[in-house]
C-alpha positions as CSV (number, residue, x, y, z in Angstrom):
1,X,57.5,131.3,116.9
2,X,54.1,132.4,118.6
3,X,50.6,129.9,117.4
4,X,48.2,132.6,116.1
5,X,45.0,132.9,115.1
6,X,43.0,135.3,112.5
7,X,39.7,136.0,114.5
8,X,37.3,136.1,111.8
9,X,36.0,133.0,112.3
10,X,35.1,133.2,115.9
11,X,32.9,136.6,114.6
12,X,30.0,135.5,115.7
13,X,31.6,135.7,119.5
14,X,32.0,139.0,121.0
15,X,36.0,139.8,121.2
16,X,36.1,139.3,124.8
17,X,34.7,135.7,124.4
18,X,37.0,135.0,121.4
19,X,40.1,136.0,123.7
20,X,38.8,133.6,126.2
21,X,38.4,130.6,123.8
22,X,41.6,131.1,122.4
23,X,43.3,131.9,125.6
24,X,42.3,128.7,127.2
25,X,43.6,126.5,124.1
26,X,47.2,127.6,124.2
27,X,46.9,130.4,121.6
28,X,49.6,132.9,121.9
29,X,48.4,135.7,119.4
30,X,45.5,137.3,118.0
31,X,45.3,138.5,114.1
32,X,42.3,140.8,113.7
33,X,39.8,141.7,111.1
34,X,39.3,145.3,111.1
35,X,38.1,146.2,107.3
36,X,37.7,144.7,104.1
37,X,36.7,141.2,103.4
38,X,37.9,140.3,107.1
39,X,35.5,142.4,108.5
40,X,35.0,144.3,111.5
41,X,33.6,142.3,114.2
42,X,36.0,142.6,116.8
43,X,37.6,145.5,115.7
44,X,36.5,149.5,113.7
45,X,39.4,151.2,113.9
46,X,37.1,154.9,113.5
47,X,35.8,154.2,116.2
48,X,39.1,153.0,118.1
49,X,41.1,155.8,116.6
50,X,38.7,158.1,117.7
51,X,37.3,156.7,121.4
52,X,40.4,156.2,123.9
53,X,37.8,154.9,126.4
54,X,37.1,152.1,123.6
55,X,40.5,151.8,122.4
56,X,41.1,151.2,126.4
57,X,38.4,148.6,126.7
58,X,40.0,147.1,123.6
59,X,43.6,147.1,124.6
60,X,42.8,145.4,127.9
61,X,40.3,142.4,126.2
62,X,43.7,141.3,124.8
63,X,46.0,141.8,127.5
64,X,43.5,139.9,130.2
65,X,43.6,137.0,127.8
66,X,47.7,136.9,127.4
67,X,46.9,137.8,123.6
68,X,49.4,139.8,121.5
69,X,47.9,141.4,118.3
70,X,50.2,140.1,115.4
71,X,48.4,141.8,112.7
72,X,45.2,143.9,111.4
73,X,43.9,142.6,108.4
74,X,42.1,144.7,106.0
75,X,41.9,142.8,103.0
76,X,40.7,144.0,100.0
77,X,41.2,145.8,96.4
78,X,42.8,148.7,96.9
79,X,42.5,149.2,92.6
80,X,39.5,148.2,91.7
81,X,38.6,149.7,88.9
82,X,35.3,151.6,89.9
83,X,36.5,154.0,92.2
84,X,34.4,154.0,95.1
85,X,34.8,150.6,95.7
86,X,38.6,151.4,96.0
87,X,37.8,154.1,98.1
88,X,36.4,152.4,100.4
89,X,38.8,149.9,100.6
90,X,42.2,152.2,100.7
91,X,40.4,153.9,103.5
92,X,39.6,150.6,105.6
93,X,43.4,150.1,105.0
94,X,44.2,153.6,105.7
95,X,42.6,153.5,108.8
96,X,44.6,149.6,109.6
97,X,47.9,151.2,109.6
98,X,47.1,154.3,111.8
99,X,45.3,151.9,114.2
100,X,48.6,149.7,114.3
101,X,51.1,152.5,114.9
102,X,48.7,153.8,117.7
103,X,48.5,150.5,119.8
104,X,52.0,148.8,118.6
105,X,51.2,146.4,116.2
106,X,53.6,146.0,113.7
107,X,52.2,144.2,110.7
108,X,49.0,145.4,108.3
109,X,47.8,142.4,105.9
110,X,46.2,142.9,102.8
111,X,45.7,141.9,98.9
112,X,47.5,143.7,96.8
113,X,44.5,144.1,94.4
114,X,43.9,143.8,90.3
115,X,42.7,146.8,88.4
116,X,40.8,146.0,85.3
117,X,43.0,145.4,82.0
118,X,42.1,149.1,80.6
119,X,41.0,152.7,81.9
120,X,37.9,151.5,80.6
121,X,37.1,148.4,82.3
122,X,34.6,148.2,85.2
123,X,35.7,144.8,86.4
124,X,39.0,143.5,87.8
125,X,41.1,141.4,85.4
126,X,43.6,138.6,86.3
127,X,45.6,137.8,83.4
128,X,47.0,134.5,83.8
129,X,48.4,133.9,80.4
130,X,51.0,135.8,77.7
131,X,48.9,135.0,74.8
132,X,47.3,136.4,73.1
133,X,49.2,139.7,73.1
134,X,46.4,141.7,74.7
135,X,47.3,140.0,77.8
136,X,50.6,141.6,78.1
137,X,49.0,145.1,77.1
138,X,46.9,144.5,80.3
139,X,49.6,143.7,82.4
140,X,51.9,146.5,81.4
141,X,49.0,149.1,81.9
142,X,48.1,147.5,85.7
143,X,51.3,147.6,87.0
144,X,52.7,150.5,85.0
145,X,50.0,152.9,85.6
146,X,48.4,151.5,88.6
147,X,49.6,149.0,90.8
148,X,53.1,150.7,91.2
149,X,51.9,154.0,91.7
150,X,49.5,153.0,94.1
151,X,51.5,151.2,96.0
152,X,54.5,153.5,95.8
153,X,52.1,155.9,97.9
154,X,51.0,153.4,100.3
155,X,54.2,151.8,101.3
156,X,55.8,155.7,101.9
157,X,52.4,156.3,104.3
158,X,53.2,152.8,106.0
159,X,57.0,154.0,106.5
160,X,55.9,157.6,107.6
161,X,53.7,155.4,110.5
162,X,56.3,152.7,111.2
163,X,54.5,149.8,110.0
164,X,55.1,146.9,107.3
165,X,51.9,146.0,104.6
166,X,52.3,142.1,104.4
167,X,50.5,141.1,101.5
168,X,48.7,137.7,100.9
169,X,50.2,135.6,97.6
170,X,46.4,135.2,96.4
171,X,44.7,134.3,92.4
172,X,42.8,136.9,91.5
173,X,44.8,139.6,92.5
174,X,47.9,140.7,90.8
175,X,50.7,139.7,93.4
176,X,49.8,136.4,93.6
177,X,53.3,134.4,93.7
178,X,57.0,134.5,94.8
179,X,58.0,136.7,91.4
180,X,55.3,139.0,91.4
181,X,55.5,140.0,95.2
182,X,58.9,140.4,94.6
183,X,58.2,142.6,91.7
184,X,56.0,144.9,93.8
185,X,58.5,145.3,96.4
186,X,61.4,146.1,94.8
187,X,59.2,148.6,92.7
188,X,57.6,150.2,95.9
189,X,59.9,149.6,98.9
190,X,61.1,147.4,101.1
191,X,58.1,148.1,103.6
192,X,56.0,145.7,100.9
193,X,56.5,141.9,102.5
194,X,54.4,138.8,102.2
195,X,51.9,137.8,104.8
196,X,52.8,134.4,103.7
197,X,49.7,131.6,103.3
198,X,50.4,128.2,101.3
199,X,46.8,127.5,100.5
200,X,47.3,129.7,98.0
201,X,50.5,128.4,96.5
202,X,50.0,124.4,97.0
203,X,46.8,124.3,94.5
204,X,48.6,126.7,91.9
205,X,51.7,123.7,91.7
206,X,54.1,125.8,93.9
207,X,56.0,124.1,96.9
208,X,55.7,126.7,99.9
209,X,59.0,125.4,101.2
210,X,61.0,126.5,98.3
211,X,58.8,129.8,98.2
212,X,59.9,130.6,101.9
213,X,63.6,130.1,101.3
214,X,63.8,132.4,98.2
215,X,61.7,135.2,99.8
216,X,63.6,134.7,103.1
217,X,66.8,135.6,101.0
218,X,65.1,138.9,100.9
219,X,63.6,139.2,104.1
220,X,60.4,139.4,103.0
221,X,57.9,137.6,104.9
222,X,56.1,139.4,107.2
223,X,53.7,137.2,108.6
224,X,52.4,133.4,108.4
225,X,49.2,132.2,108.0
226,X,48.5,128.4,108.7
227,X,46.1,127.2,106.4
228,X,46.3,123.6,103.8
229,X,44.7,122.6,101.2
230,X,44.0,119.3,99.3
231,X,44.5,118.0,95.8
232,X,41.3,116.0,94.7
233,X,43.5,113.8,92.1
234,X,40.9,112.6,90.5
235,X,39.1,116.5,89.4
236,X,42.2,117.5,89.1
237,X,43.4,115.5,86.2
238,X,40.5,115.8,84.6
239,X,40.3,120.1,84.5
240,X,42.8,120.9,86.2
241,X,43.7,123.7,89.0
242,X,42.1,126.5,87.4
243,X,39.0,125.8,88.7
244,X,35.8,128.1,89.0
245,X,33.6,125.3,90.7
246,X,31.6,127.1,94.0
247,X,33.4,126.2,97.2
248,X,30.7,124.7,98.6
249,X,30.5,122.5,95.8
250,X,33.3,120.1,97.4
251,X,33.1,116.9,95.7
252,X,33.5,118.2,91.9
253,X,36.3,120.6,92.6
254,X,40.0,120.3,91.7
255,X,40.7,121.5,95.3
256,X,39.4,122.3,98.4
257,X,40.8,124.4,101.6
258,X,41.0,122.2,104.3
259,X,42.5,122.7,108.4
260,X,46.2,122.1,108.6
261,X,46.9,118.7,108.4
262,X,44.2,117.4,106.5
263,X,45.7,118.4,103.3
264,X,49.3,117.1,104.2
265,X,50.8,115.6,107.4
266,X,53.2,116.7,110.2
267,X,56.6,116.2,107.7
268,X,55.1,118.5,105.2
269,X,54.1,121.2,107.9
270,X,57.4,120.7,109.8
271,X,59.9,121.2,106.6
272,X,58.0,124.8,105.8
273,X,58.4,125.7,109.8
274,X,62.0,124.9,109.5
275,X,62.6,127.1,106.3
276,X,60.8,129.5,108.4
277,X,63.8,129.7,110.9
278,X,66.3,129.3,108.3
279,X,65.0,132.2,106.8
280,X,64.8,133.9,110.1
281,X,60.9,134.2,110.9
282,X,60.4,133.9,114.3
283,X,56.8,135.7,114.3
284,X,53.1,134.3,113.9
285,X,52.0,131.0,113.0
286,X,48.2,132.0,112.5
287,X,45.7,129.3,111.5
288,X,42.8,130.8,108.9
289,X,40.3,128.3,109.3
290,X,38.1,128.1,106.1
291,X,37.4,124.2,105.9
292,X,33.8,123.7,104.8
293,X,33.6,120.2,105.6
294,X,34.1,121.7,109.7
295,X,32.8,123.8,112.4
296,X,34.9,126.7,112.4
297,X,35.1,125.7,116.3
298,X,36.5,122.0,115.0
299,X,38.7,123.5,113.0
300,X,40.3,125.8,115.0
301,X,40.7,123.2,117.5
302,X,42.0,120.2,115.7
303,X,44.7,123.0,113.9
304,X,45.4,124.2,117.3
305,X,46.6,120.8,118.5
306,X,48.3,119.7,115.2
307,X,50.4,122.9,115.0
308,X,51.5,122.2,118.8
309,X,53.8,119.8,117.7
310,X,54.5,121.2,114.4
311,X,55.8,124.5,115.9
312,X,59.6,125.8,116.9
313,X,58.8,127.6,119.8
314,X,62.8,128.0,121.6
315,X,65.2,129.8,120.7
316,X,68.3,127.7,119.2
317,X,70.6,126.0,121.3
318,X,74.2,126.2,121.5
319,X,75.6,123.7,118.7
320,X,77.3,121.6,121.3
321,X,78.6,119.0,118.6
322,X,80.6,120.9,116.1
């Protein structure tokens, strides 16, 4: 396993200086924002697919630094019901994959997205109940009539360019646990993996352990990212994790994103990086730092050293013993 980090929050650096800081912490690989909600900071793929003395420039900022690119990132929803935000996000994904097949990178990480509930709706809608029935009418029309299609179309493009979509397990978008990632894929191709981040699955009730093993059954994690988050018991047990509380609003939320290991401690980090190698990741650990009670800078440092010692970094052994 590589320790990784997803660059957005050292945007404010230019790449070169992100490289550095990372470089000289022990970081082995680089996930960048290039579209979307990520951002493109430190990277624009039209003007990197369309520039070789940039892409060149590019290129060498990560190779000076001992970087390898694990992924682009071009988050966002690909279905949104008003079409020209869609647009504009299938094309800042468009653009991700051909900029991975032209300088190697393997993995593209992205939502999966949530149209509205009907043709006529101008506003995503996340059902997260089967009741009433209008629910399940909703469902069967966003995955029926858009969310396969789309991504029928996509993940062929993605295998005509020799790269894998990783999608993020994320509320609010319609692939947003182990059954309905597995859903997607099976309906659009094996080229449909999960860009796996437990955040995401801790607050919702899952364990990410037991969500690793069952989509490592089916090879389907593409990529890791290394970000916790913590349980306020007390909020919690009052309303619950269905919580629409501002993020900044810390103290009366039901949960808040915190650096890894400030939401759970080495033994809970080291049993999901063990399922990892059972289930035969050996790819990017990268830490999304989006802790509001740190610097990004703290964050990323603190994460840095905690995953260190959390991380598998050899290959195995030979089982001397038996």
């Amino acid at each position: 396993m590589k320790l990784g980090v997803l660059s957005v929050v050292l945007g404010d650096m230019p790449l070169e200086k992100a490289c550095e800081f990372l470089h000289e912490r022990g970081v082995q690989m680089i996930e960048i924002g290039c579209g979307g909600h990520p951002g493109k900071a430190h990277c624009d793929p039209e003007i990197l697919l369309n520039d070789e003395g940039k892409l060149k420039e590019f290129k060498e900022t990560i190779a000076k630094n001992e970087l390898q690119i694990s992924a682009l990132s071009a988050h966002g929803n690909m279905v949104h019901p008003v079409k020209e935000i869609a647009d504009s996000f299938d094309k800042d994904l468009t653009n991700a994959i051909l900029l991975a097949e032209k300088i190697g990178v393997p993995v593209v990480n992205t939502f999966s997205g949530c149209p509205g509930g009907s043709p006529e709706d101008k506003t995503p809608n996340w059902v997260t109940c089967s009741w009433p029935e209008d629910y399940l009418h909703a469902l069967e029309y966003q995955w029926n009539e858009v969310l396969i299609p789309y991504w029928k179309k996509k993940a062929a493009f993605a295998r005509e360019h020799g790269i894998k979509i990783a999608l993020e397990l994320h509320p609010g978008f319609c692939v947003y646990n182990t059954k309905t990632l597995l859903r997607l894929r099976e309906a659009a191709g094996p080229e449909i993996g999960a860009n796996f981040d437990p955040s995401h699955l801790i607050w919702q009730g899952m364990d990410p352990s037991v969500c690793i093993r069952e989509l490592g059954k089916h090879g389907a994690i593409f990529h890791f990212h290394a970000k916790d988050t913590k349980i306020d018991s007390l909020n919690c047990n009052v309303n619950g994790v269905l919580d629409t509380t501002h993020y900044g609003d810390e103290i009366n939320r039901s949960w808040i994103f915190r650096s890894v290991g400030y939401g759970h401690g080495e033994e809970y980090w080291k049993a999901m990086i063990s399922e990892l190698r059972l289930a035969g990741y050996d790819y990017a650990i990268s830490i999304e730092h989006e802790d509001s009670l740190m610097t990004g800078a703290e964050g990323l440092n603190k994460a840095i050293k905690f995953l260190q010692n959390v991380l598998i970094y050899e290959e195995r052994g030979q089982m001397f013993w038996a």
